[in-house]
C-alpha positions as CSV (number, residue, x, y, z in Angstrom):
1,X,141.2,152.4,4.9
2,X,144.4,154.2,4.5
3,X,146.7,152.1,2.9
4,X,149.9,154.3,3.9
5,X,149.1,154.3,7.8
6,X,148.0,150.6,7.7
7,X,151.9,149.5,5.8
8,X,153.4,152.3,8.3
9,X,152.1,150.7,11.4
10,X,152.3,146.9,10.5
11,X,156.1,148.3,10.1
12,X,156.6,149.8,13.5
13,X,154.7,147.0,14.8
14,X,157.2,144.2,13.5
15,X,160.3,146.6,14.6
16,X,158.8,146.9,17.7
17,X,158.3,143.3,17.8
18,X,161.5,141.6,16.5
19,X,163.6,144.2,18.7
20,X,161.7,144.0,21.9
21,X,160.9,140.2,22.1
22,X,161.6,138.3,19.1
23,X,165.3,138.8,18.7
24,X,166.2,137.8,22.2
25,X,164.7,134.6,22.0
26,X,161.1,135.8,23.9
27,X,159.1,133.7,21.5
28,X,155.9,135.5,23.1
29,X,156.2,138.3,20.6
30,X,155.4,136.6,18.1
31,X,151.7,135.8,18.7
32,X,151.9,139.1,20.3
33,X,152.6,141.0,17.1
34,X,149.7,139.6,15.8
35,X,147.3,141.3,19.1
36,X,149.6,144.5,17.9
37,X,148.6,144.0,14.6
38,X,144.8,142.8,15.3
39,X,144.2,145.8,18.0
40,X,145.6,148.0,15.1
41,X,143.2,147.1,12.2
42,X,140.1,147.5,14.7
43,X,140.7,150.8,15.3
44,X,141.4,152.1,12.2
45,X,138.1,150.1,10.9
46,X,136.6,151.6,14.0
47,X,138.0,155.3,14.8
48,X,135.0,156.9,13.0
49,X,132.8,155.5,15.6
50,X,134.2,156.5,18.9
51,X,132.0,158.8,19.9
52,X,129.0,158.1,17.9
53,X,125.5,157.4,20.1
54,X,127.8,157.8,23.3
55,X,125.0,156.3,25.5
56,X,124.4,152.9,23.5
57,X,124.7,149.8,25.4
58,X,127.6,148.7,22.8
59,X,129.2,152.0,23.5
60,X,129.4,152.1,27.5
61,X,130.2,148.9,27.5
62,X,132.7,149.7,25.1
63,X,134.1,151.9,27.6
64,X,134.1,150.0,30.5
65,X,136.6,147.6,28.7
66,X,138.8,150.3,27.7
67,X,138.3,151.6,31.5
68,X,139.7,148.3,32.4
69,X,142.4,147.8,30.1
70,X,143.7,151.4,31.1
71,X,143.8,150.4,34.7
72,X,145.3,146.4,34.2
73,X,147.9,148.1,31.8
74,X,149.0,150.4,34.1
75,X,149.0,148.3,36.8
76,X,150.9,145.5,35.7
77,X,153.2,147.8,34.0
78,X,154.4,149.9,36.7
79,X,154.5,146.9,39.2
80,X,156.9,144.9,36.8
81,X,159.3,148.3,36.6
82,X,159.1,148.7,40.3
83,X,159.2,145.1,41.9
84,X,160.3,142.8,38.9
85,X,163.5,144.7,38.6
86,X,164.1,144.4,35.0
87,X,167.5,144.3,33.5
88,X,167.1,145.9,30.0
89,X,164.1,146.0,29.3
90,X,160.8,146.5,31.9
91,X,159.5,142.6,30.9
92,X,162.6,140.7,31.5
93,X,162.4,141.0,35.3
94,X,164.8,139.1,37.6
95,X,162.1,139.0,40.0
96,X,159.0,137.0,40.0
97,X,156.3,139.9,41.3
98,X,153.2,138.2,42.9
99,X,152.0,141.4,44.5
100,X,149.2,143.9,43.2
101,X,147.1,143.1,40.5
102,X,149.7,140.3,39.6
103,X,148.4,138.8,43.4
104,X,144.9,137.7,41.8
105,X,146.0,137.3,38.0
106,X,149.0,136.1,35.9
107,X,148.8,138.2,33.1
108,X,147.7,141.7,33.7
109,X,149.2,143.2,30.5
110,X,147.8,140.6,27.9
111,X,144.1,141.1,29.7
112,X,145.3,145.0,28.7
113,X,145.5,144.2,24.9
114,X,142.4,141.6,25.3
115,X,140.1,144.3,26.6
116,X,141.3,146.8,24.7
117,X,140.7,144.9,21.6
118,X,137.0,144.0,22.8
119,X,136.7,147.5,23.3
120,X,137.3,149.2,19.9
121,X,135.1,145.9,18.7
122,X,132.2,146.8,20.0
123,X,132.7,150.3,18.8
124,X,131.1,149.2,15.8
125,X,131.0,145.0,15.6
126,X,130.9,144.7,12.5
127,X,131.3,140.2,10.8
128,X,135.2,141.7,10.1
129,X,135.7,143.7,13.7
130,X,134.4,140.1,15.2
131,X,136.8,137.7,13.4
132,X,139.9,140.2,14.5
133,X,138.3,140.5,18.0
134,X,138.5,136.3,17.9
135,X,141.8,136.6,16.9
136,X,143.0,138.6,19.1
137,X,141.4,136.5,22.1
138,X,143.0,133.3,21.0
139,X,146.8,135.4,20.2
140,X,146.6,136.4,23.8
141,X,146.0,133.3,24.9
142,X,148.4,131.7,23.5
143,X,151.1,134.3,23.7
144,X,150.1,134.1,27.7
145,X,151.2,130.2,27.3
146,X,154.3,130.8,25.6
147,X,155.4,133.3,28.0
148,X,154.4,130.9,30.9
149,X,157.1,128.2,29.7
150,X,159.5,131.2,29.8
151,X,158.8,131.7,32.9
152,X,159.0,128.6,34.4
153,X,162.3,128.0,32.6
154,X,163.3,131.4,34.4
155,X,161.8,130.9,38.2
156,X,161.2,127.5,37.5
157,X,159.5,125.9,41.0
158,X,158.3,129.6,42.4
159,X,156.6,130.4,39.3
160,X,154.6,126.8,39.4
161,X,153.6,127.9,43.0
162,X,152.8,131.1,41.9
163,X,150.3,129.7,38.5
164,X,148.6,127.2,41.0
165,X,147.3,130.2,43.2
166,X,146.6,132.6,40.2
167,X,144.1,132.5,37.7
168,X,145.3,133.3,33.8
169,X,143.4,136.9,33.3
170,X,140.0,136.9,35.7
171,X,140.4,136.4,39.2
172,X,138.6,133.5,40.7
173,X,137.6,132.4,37.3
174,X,140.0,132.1,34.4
């Protein structure tokens, strides 16, 4: 692994971090530096694998996670600039937006960074690739809690209306 892009990134990732989230007070970024970080490592243990055996199981279903994190990234993202009218930056919205994909699921842009994690993963799963695909699973998770207090501290009642008829990251299941 190249030691120069890995201390490069890990450095725009804690910039990105402390100036986006951490330094006002969103404590979210902080297990959300370490998905960053995780989703980071796997690919560049990973990148020499993208396109080898295109048609194994591992690989299309390798693909259909990065499908899927394309599409909830997208979605979520350009839902909370248009409806969520942010104030200075697109994830501190003054409005609560229940419409979309945020309609059947909370957390649209951390299932983004989960299934695009499990995606470079099963690139080549290797004992290392599964451990950072574990970690990042349980640094979602718990960046999705974290964020959740914000929020109800935020919209306080209409966000605990809104968690009891949504479902974390899969509709209908979890």
């Amino acid at each position: 692994m190249n030691y120069f892009i890995l201390t490069t990134g890990t450095i725009i990732i804690i910039l990105f971090s402390w100036f986006f989230s951490i330094k006002h007070g969103r404590y979210h970024g902080i297990p959300r530096l370490i998905v960053f970080e995780s989703i980071f490592i796997l690919f560049l243990l990973n990148w020499r694998y993208w396109f080898e055996n295109p048609f194994s199981l591992l690989h299309i279903l390798s693909w259909i996670f990065l499908i899927l994190s394309t599409y909830s990234g997208i979605a979520g993202f350009l839902l909370l600039a248009k409806n969520g009218k942010p104030e200075s930056q697109f994830e501190n919205t003054t409005r609560l937006v229940t419409s979309g994909i945020y309609r059947y699921i909370r957390h649209p842009l951390y299932l983004s960074l989960f299934t695009l994690g499990a995606g470079i993963m099963l690139k080549d799963p290797g004992l290392i690739q599964c451990i950072l695909g574990s970690v990042i699973l349980a640094s979602v998770y718990f960046t999705a809690r974290i964020e959740e207090k914000e929020m109800l501290s935020r919209f306080n009642g209409e966000y605990r209306i809104y968690m009891e008829k949504t479902r974390m990251f899969f509709p209908y299941i979890f």
